[in-house]
DRENPALO-506954 format. One record per residue (C-alpha): x, y, z negated; residue in one letter. Coordinates in steps of 0.5 Angstrom, whole numbers, plus 500, padded with zeros to 3 digits. Layout:
! DRENPALO-506954
c1:X c2:Y c3:Z r:a
...
//
This chain:
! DRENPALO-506954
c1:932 c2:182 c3:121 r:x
c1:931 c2:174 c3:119 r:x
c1:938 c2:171 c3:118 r:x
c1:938 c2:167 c3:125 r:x
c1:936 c2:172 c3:129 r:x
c1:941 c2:176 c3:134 r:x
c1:944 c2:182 c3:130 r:x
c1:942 c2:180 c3:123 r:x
c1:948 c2:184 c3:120 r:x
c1:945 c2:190 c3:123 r:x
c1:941 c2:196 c3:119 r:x
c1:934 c2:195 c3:122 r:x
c1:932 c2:202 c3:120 r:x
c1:933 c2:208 c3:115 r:x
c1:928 c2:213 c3:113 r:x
c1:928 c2:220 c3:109 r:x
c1:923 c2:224 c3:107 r:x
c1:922 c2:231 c3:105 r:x
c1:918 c2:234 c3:100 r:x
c1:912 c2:236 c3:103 r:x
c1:911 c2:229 c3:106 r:x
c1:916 c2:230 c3:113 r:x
c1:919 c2:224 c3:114 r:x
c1:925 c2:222 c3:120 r:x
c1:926 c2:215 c3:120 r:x
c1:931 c2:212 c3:125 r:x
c1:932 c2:205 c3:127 r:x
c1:937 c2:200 c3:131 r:x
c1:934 c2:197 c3:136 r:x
c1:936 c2:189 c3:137 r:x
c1:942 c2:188 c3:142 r:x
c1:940 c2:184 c3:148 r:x
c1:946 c2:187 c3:153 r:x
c1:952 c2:186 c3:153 r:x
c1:958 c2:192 c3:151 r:x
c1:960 c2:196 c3:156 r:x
c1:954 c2:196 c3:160 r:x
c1:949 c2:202 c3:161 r:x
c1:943 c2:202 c3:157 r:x
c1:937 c2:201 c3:161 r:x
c1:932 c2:207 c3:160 r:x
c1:926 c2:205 c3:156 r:x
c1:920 c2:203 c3:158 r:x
c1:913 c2:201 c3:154 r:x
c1:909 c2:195 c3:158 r:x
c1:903 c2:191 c3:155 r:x
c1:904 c2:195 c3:148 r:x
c1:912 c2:193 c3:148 r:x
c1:917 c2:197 c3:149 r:x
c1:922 c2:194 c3:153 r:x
c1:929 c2:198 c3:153 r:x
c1:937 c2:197 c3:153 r:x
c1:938 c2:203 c3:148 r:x
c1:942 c2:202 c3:142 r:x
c1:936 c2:206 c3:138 r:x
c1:930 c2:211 c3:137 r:x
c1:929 c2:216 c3:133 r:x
c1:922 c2:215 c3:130 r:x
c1:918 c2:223 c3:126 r:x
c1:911 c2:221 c3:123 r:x
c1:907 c2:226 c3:121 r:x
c1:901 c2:226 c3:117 r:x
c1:896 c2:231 c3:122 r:x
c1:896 c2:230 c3:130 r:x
c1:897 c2:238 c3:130 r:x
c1:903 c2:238 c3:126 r:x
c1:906 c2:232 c3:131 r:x
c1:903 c2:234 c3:138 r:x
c1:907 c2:241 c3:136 r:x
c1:914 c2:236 c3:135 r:x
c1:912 c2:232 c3:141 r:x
c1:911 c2:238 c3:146 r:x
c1:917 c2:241 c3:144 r:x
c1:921 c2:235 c3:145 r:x
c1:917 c2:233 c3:151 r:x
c1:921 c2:239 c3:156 r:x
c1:926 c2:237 c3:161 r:x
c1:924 c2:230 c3:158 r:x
c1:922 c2:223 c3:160 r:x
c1:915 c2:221 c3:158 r:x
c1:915 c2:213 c3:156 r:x
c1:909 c2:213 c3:154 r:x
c1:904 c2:219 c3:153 r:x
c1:903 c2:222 c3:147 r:x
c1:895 c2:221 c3:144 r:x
c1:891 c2:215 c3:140 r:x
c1:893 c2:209 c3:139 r:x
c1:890 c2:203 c3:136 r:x
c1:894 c2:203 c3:130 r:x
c1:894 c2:211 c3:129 r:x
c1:890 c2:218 c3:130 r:x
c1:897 c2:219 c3:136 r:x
c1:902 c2:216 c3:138 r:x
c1:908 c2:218 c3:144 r:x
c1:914 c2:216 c3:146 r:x
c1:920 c2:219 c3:150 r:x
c1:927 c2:220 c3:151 r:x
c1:929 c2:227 c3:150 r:x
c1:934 c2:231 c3:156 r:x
c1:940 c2:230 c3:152 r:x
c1:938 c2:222 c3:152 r:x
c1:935 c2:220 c3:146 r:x
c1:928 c2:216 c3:145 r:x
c1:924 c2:219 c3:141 r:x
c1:917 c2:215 c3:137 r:x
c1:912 c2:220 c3:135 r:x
c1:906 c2:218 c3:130 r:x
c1:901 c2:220 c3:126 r:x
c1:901 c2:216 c3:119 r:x
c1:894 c2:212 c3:119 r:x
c1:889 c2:215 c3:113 r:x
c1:888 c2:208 c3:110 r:x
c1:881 c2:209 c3:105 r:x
c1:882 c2:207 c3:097 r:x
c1:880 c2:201 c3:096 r:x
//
């Protein structure tokens, strides 16, 4: 975070990686709310994601198969924030909160061409 904004002592986010290129990657999510108010649920309007959450959980994966087996266990008993599917910067992109209230972000990594 640039040293002048809210939350610059803030991790913006972290990542790992497994051998066969699964990774998990969190990251917080810049505060706007007071403590001690309940987080608002998540929403995405105009490509932005509005929230009131303290973070997300992000999984990229490098197949839409791969990922849309993640999403649609995810998905039961969940809130869709927006639907799993194409997106402009990815072959699929999904985002929701879980039954247990996590927000998870669900992509498949963009295959760039060599050149």
């Amino acid at each position: 975070m640039p040293k002048d904004l809210p939350d610059a002592s803030k991790v913006v986010w972290g990542q790992v990686a497994a051998d066969d290129g699964f990774h998990v990657m969190a990251y917080d999510v810049p505060s706007q709310a007071r403590a001690g108010i309940a987080p608002t649920p998540s929403t995405r309007e105009n490509g932005m994601t509005l929230t009131g959450e303290p973070f997300f959980v992000s999984v990229r994966g490098e197949t839409v198969e791969e990922v849309s087996a993640l999403w649609e266990k995810l998905a039961e008993g969940a809130t869709v924030v927006e639907a799993y599917g194409p997106a402009q910067w990815a072959p699929a992109f999904g985002m929701l909160t879980d039954r247990f209230g996590i927000t998870w972000i669900l992509d498949v990594a963009a295959q760039y061409a060599n050149a």
